[in-house]
C-alpha positions in Angstrom: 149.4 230.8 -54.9 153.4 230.5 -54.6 156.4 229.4 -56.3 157.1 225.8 -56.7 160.1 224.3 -54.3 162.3 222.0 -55.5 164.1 218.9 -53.5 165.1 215.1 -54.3 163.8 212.6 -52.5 165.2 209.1 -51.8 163.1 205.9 -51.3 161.9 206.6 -47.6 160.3 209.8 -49.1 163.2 211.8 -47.3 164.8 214.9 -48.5 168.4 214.5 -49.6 169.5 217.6 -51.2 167.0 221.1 -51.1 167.3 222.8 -54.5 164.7 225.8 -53.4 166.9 228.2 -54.8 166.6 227.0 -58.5 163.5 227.6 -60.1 164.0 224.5 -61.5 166.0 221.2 -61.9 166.6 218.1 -63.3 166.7 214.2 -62.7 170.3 212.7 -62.1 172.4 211.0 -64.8 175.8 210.2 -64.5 175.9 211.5 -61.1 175.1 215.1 -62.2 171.3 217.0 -62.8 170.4 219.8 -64.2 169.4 222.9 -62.3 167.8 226.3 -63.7 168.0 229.9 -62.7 165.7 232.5 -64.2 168.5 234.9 -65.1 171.5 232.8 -65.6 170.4 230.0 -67.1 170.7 226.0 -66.9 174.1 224.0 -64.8 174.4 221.0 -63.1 174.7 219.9 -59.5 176.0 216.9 -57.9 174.8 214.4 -55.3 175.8 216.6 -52.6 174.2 219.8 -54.1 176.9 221.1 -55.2 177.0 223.6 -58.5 179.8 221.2 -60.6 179.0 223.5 -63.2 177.5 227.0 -62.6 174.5 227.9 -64.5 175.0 229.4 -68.0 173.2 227.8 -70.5 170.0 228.5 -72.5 169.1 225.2 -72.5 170.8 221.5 -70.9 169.9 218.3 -71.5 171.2 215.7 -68.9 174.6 213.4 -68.9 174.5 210.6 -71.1 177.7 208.4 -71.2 179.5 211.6 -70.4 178.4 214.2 -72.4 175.3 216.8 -71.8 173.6 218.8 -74.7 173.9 222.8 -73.9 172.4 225.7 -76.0 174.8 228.3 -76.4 173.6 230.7 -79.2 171.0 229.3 -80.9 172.5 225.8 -81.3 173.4 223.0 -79.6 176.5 221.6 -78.7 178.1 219.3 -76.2 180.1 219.3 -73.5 182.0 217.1 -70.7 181.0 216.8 -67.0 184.5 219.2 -66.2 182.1 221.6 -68.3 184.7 221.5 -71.5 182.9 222.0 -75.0 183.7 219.1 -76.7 181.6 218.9 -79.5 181.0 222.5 -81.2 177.8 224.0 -81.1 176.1 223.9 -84.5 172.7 221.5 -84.6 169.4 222.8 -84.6 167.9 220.0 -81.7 169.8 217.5 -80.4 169.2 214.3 -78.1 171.4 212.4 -75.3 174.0 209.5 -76.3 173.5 206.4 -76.4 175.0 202.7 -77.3 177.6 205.7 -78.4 175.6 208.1 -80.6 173.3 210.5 -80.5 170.4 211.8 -82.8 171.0 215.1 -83.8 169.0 217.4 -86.3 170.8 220.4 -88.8 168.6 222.2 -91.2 165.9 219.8 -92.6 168.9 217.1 -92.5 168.2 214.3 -89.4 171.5 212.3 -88.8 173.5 210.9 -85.9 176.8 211.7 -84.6 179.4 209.7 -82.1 181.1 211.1 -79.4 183.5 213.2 -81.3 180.8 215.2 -83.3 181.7 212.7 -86.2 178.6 212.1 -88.6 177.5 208.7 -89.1 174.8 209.2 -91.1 172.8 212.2 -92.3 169.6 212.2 -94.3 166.9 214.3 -95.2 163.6 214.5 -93.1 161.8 214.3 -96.4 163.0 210.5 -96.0 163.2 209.8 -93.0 162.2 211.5 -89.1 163.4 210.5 -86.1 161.4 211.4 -82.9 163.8 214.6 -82.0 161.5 216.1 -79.3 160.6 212.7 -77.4 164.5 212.5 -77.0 164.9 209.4 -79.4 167.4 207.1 -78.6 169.4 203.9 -79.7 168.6 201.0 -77.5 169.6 197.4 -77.6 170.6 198.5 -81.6 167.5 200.1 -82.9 165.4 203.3 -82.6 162.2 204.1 -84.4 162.0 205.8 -87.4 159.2 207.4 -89.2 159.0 206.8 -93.5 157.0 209.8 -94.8 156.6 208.2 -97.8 154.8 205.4 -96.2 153.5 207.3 -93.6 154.5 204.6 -91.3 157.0 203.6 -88.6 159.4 201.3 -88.0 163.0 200.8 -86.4 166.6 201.6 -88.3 170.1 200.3 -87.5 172.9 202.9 -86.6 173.8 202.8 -90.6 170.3 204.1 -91.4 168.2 200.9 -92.4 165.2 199.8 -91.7 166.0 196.5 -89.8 161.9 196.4 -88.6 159.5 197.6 -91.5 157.8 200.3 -91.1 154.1 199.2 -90.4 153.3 201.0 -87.3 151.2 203.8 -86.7 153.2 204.8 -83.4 156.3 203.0 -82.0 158.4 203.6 -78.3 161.6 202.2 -77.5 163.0 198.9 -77.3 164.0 197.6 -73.8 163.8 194.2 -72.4 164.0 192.7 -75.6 160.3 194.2 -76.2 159.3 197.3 -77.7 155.2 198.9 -77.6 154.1 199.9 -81.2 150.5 200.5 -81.8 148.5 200.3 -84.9 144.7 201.3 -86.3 142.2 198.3 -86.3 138.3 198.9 -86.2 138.9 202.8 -85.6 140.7 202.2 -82.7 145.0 202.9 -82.2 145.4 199.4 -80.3 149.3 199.1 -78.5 151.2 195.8 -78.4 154.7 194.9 -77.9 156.9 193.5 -80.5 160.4 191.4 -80.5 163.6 192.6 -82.5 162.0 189.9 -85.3 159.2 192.8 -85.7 156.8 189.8 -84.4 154.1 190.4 -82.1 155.2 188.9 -78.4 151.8 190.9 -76.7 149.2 191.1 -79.4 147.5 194.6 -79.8 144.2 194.2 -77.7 144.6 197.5 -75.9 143.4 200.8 -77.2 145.8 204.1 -76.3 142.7 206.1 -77.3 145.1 207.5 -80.0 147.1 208.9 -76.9 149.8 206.4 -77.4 152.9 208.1 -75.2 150.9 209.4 -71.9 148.7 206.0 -72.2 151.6 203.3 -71.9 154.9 203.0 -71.2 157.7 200.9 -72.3 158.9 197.6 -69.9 160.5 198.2 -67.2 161.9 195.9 -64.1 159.6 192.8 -65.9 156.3 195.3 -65.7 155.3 197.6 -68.8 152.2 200.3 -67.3 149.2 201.6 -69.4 145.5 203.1 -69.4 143.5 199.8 -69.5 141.7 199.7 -72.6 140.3 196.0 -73.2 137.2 195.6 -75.0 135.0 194.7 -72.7 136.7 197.0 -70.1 137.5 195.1 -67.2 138.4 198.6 -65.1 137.2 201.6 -64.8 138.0 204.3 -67.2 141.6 206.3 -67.6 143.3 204.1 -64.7 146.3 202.7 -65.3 146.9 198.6 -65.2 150.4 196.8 -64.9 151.1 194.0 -67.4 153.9 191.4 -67.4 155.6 189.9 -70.6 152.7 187.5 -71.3 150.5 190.5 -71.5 148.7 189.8 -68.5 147.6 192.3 -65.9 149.6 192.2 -62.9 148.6 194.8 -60.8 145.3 197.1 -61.1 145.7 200.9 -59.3 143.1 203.9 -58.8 145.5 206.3 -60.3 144.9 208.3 -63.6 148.8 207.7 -64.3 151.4 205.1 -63.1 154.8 205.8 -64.4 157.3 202.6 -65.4 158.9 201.1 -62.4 162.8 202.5 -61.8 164.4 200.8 -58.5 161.3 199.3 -57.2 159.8 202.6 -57.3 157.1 204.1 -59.8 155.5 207.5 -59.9 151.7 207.9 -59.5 149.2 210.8 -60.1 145.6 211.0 -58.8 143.9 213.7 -60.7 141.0 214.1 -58.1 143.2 215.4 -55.5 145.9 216.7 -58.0 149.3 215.3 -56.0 151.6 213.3 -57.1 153.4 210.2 -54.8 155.1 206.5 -55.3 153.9 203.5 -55.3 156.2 199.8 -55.0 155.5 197.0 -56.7 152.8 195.6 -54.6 150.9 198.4 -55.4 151.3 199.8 -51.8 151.7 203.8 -51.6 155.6 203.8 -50.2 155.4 207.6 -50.9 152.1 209.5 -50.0 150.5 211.5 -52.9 151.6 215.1 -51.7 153.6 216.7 -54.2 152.6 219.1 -57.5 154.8 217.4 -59.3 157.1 214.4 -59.1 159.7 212.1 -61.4 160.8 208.6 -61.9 163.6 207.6 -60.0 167.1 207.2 -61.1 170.3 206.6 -59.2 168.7 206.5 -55.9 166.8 209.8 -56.2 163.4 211.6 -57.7 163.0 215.1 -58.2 159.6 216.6 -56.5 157.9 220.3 -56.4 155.8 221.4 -53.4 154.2 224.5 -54.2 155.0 227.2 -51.6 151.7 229.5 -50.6 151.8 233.0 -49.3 150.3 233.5 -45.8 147.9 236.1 -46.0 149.9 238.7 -44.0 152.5 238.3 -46.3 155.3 236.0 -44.8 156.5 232.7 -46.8 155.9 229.1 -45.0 157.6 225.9 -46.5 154.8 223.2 -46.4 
C-alpha cells in the first residue's frame, strides 16, 4: 500500500500540473483549487502550480464568483483570491456564492448572505433547512428547501419563499431549466425532473432505490445520468443510463457510476476493477479506467489520484 499522488489531467488524459507534494487538492474554480498539507493546512494554486495562496486554513471551500470559504478558528469566513478576509469569520457551515449569495448557517439560524457578509434573510431551522453539507446553491433563482413541518421539499426565492411547494421527498438543483426531485409511489423513491412551474417535464418512472444523490445526477450539456431503474428493468442492475430532456435513454454504459457531462467529458467508475477513467459522449472510453480516484472536469482540467506502492525493498516507484 502507498500514499495517493495527486495531478490534473487535461482532455488527452495528460498531466498538466503534478500536485504529489499535497496530500490533497481540489478542482479549479475561478482559475484557483484548493490544495492540502497535513501540517499546514488548506491554500490554493493556480493553473501553473503555483501556491497563490500558501496553505493555512483548517478548512477551504473553492472560488465562487470571487470569494472562497476558509475555517480559521472554528468558523467560517471568506476571503478574496489576493487572500484578503473580506467577510469575517463567524458562521458555523457555510456554502459557495452564487447568482450573488451564499447559504450560510449560525447557531440553529439557516440564512443567506451577499457578498459583503450582509444578511438577506435568516430563519430558524425549526422552519426551514437548506441542504448545508451537499453545498446548496442558488441556481437559475431557486434552491431547495426542506419544510419540517411538512416533512417535505420544495424550492424558495432569495427572499425566503416557497416559489415551488414543497411536495417532494428529495430535490437537486435546477439547471437547464429542469431540476430531478423524487417522490414515494408503491414503496419505491421514483426521480423525475420538474420545470420552474413545479410541473413534471420527465415523469417519475425511475426508482433511486432511496439513494437519490449517488443514483442520478442533475442535466448537464442536454444529458442528465442515473442508475437505471425502470420497471421492467431494461439493463442490468446498478449501471448507469444517459437520458435526454424527453426522458429517453440516450446512451447505455457498463459502469456502476457515470458522472454528469462537463466539456464533453464525464467521469466513470467500474467497481469490478476499482479504477476510475472518462468517457465522451459517444460512450467511447477517451480516458482509460486507471486512477483510484478521479473528478468532473472544470475549466479544462480534472483532478486524479494514483496510489503510489512501496517496492518491497523499500524504494518508492511512481506508477
Amino acid at each position: 500500500m502507498g500514499h495517493f499522488i495527486y495531478s490534473y489531467i487535461d482532455k488527452t488524459g495528460k498531466v498538466v500540473i503534478d500536485v504529489g507534494k499535497y496530500n490533497g487538492a481540489g478542482g479549479f474554480s475561478g482559475g484557483l483549487a484548493t490544495v492540502y498539507l497535513n501540517d499546514k493546512g488548506r491554500g490554493f494554486i493556480d493553473k501553473t502550480g503555483k501556491e497563490i495562496i500558501e496553505p493555512q486554513f483548517k478548512g477551504a471551500t473553492c472560488f465562487s464568483e470571487g470569494l472562497a470559504g476558509v475555517h480559521i478558528k472554528d468558523k467560517w469566513g471568506f476571503i478574496d483570491n489576493a487572500g484578503k478576509l473580506v467577510i469575517k469569520p463567524q458562521y458555523d457551515v457555510i456554502n459557495g456564492f452564487s447568482e450573488g449569495v451564499a447559504v450560510a448557517v449560525k447557531g440553529n439560524d439557516v440564512m443567506l448572505i451577499n457578498r459583503t457578509g450582509q444578511t438577506i434573510f435568516s430563519r430558524s431551522m425549526d422552519d426551514l433547512q437548506l441542504n448545508v453539507y451537499e453545498n446548496a446553491r442558488f441556481s437559475e433563482g431557486l434552491i431547495a428547501a426542506y419544510d419540517p413541518l411538512k416533512t417535505k421539499t420544495g424550492f424558495i426565492d432569495k427572499a425566503g419563499k416557497f416559489v415551488i411547494e414543497p411536495k417532494f421527498n428529495e430535490a437537486g438543483t435546477f439547471t437547464e431549466g429542469v431540476a430531478r426531485v423524487a417522490i414515494v409511489e408503491d414503496g419505491e423513491e421514483k426521480l423525475g425532473f420538474i420545470d420552474h412551474s413545479g410541473q413534471f417535464v420527465i415523469s417519475p418512472i425511475f426508482n433511486t432505490d432511496f439513494d437519490f444523490r449517488r443514483n442520478s445526477t442533475e442535466f448537464s450539456e442536454g444529458l442528465a445520468s442515473l442508475s437505471e431503474g425502470l420497471r421492467p428493468t431494461i439493463t442490468e442492475e446498478a449501471k448507469f443510463v444517459y437520458i435526454d430532456k424527453k426522458g429517453a435513454i440516450t446512451m447505455f454504459t457498463n459502469f456502476f457510476y457515470a458522472g454528469p457531462f462537463r466539456d464533453g467529458m464525464a467521469v466513470v467508475y467500474d467497481d469490478e476493477r476499482n479504477k476510475w477513467g472518462y468517457i465522451d459522449k459517444t460512450g467511447r472510453i477517451a480516458i482509460p479506467l486507471r486512477y483510484n480516484s478521479a473528478s468532473d472536469f472544470s475549466e479544462g482540467l480534472a483532478l486524479v489520484a494514483i496510489q503510489e506502492r512501496k517496492l518491497f525493498y523499500g524504494q518508492r516507484k511512481r506508477p
